[in-house]
N, CA, C and O of each residue as an XYZ file, in Angstrom:
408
protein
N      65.827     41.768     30.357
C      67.004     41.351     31.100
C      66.812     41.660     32.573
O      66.417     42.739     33.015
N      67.205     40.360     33.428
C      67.287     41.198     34.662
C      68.673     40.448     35.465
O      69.260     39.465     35.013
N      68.992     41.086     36.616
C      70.342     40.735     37.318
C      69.539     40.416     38.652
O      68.546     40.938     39.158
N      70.545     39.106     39.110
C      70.299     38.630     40.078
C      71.395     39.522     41.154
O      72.580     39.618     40.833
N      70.955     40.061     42.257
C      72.166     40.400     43.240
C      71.257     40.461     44.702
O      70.051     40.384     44.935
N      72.678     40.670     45.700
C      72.544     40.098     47.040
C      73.450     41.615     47.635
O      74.281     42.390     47.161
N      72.618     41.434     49.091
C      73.573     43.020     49.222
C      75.400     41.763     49.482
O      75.899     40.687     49.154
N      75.606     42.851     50.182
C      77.212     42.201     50.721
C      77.185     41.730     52.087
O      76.427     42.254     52.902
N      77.795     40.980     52.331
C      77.636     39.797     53.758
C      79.197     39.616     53.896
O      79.951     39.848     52.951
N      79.608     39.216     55.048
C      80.988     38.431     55.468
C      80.469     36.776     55.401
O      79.447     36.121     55.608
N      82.140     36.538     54.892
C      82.052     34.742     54.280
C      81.490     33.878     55.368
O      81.244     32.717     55.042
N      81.215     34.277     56.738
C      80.880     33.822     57.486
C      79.331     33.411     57.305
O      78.857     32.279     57.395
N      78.752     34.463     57.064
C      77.467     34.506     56.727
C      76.778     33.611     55.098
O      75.632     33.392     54.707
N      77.730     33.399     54.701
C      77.290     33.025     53.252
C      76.405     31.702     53.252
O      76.923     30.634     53.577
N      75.277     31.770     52.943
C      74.441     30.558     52.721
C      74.081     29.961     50.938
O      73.233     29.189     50.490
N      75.163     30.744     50.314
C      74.850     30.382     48.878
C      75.886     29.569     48.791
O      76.972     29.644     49.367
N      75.340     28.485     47.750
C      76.611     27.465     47.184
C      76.077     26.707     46.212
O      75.029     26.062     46.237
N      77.323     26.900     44.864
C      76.754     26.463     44.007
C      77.281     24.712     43.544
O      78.426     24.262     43.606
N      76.056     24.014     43.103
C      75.815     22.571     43.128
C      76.052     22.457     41.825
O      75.165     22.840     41.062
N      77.446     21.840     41.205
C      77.834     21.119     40.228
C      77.162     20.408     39.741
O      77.540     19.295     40.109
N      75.612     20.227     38.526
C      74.821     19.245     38.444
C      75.406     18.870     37.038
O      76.536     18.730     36.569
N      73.887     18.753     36.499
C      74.454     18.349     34.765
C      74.884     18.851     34.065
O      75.725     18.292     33.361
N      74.510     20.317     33.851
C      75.204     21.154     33.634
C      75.588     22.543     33.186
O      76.719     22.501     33.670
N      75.515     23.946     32.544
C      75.918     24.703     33.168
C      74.350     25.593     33.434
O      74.267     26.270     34.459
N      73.273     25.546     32.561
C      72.058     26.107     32.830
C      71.780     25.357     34.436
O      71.337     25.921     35.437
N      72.117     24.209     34.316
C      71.141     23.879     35.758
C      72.186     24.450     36.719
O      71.457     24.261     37.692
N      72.990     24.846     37.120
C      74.005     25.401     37.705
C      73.345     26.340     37.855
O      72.488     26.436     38.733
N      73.662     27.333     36.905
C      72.822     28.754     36.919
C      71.446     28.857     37.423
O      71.240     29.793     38.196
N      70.369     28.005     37.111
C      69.420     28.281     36.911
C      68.966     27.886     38.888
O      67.947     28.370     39.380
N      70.069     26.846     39.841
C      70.281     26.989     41.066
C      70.830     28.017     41.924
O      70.366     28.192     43.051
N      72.049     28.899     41.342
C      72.102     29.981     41.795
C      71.213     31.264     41.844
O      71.278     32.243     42.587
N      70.317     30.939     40.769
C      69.623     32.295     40.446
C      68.543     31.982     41.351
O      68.143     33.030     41.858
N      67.944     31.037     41.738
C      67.348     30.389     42.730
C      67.659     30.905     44.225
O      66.881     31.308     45.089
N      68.812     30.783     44.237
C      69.131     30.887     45.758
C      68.983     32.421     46.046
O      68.528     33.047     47.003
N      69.486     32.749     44.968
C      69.924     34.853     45.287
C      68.153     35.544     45.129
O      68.047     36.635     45.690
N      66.865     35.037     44.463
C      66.058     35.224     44.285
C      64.873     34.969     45.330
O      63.714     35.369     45.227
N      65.629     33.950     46.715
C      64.830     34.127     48.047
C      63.707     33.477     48.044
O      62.950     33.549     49.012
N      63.414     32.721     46.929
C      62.421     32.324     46.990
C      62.594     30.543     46.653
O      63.292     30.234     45.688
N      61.966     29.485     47.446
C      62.130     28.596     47.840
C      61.939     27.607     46.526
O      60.878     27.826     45.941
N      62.691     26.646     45.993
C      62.365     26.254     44.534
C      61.375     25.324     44.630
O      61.069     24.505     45.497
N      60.799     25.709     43.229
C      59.406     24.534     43.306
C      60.156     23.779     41.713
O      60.998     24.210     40.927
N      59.296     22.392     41.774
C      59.745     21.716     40.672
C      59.023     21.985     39.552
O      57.813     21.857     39.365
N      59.858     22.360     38.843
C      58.942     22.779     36.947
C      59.515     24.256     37.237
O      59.543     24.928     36.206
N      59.946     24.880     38.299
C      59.645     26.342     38.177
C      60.544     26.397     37.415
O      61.329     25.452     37.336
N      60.727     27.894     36.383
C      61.405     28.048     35.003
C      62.385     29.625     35.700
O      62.116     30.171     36.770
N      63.335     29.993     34.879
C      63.898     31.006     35.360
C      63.402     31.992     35.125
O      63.532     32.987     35.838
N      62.468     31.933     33.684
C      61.318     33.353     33.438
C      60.405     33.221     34.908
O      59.739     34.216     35.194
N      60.355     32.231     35.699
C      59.730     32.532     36.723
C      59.905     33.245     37.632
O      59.136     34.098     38.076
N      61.247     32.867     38.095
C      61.935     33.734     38.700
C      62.225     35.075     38.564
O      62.189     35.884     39.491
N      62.491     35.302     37.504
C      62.781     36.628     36.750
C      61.210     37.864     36.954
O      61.044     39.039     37.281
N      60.380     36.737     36.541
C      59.320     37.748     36.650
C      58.514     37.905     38.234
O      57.880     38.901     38.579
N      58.689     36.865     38.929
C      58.712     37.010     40.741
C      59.726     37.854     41.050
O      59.571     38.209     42.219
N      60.762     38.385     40.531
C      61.503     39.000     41.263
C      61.437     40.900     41.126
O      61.355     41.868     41.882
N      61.541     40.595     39.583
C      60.375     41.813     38.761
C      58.675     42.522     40.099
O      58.350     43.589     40.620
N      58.364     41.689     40.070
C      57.174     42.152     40.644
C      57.380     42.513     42.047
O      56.851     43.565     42.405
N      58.305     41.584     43.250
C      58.471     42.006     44.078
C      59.379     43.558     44.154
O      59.173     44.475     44.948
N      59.893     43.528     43.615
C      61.035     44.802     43.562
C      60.044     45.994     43.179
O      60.035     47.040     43.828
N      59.264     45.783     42.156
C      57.807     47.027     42.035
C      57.539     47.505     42.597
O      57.491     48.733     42.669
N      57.028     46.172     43.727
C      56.125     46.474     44.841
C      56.808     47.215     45.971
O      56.380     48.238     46.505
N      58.134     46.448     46.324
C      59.045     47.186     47.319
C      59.214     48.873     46.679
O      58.657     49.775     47.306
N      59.744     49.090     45.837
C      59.682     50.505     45.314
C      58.515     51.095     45.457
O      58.634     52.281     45.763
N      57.638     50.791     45.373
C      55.931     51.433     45.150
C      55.844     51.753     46.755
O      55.695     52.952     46.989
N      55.905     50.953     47.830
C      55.973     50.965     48.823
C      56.976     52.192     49.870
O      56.806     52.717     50.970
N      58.177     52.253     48.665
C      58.951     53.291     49.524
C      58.802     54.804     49.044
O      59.277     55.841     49.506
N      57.854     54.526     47.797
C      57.379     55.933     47.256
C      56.226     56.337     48.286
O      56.226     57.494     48.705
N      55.184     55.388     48.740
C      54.276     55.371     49.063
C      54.664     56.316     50.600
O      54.312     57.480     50.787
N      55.360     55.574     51.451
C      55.823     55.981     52.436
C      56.714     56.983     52.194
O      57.370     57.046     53.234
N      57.140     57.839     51.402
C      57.945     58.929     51.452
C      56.628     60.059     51.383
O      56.735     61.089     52.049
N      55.538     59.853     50.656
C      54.896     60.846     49.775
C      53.507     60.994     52.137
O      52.792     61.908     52.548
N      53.866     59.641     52.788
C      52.941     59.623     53.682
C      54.054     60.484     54.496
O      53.333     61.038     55.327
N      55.287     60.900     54.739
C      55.889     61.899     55.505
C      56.404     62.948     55.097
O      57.241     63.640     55.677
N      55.911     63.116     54.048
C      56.066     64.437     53.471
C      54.501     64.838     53.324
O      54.450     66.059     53.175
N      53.740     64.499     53.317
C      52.401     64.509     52.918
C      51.612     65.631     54.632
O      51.553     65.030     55.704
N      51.302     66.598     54.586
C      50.549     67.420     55.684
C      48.880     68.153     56.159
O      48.487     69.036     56.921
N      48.249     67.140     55.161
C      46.862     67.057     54.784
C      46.387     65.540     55.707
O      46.938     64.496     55.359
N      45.418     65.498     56.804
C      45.239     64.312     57.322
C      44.165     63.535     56.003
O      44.449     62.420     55.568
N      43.259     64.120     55.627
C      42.681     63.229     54.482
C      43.545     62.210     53.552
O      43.242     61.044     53.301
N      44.865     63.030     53.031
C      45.670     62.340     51.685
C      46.433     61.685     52.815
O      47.019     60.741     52.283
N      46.754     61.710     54.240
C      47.779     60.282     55.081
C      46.603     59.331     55.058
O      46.941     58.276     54.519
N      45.260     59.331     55.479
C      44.650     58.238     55.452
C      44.539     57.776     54.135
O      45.000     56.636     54.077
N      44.179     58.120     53.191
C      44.316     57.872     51.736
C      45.811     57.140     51.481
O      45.997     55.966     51.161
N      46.908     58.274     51.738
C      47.934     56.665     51.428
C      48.259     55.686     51.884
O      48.758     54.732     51.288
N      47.902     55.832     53.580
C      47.740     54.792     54.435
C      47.310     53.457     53.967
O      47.965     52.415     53.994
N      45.771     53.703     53.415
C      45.125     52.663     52.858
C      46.034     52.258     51.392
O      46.304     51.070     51.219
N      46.415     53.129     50.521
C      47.031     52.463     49.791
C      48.381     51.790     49.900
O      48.914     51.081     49.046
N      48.913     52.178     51.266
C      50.433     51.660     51.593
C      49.918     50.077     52.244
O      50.330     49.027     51.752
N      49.204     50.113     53.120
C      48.410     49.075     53.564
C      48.093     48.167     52.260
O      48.595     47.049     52.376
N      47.423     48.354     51.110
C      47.084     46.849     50.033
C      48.444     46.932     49.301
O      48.706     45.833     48.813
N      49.243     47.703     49.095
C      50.710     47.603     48.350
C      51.247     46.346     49.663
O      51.156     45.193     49.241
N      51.654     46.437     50.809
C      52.033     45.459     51.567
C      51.163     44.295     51.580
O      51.958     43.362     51.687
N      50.191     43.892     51.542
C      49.252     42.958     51.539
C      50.197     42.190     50.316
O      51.076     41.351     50.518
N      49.648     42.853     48.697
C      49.602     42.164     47.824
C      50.922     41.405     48.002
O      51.077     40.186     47.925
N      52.030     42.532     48.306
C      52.900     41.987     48.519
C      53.634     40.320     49.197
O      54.274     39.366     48.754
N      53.135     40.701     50.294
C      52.993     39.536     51.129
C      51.750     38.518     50.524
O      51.934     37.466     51.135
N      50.803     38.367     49.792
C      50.528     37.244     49.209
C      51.136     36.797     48.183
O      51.145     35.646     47.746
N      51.798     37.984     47.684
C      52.660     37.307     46.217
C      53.621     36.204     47.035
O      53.621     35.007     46.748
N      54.546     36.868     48.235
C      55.763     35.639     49.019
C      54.881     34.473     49.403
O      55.254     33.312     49.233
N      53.776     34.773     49.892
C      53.397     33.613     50.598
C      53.189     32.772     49.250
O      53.895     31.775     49.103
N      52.092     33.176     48.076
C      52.215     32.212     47.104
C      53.134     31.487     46.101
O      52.877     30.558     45.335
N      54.574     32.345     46.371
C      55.758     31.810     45.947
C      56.402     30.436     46.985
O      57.294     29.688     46.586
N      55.798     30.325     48.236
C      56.150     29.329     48.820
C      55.392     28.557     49.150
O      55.653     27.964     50.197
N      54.502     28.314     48.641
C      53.359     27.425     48.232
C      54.001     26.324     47.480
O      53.315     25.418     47.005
């Protein structure tokens, strides 16, 4: 199971809106689209989504462990060490978005 959510915005700001199609999966399956940031491709399935969204959120977490453990961390060997690993955690990252908008 996973939940789609968005932080909180004023109505001003709102760029979501949902498109009355055929009917109620494709509804859904456009909102979950929109809140998931990632640009729709045709065929894409909502296990797609689900599991792109899964992986980015990993990575973002992995990333803020990474960077907590590099300022708490007081050994210069283990900052270059997580450095490099905070460094390919952002990479992969950023090729996973870029290949989601492909």
């Amino acid at each position: 199971d996973w939940t789609f959510k968005t932080a909180w915005f004023a109505p001003e700001e709102n760029k979501f809106s949902l498109e009355l199609k055929r009917n109620l999966d494709a509804v859904y399956h456009d909102f979950c689209t929109q809140l998931s940031e990632r640009p729709n491709r045709s065929g894409q399935s909502l296990e797609d989504l689900i599991n792109y969204k899964k992986q980015t959120s990993l990575l973002d977490k992995e990333i803020a462990r990474v960077k907590k453990s590099i300022a708490g961390c007081k050994q210069f060997n283990q900052k270059v060490e997580l450095n490099i690993r905070l460094k390919k955690l952002e990479q992969e990252l950023q090729s996973l978005r870029d290949i989601s908008v492909i």
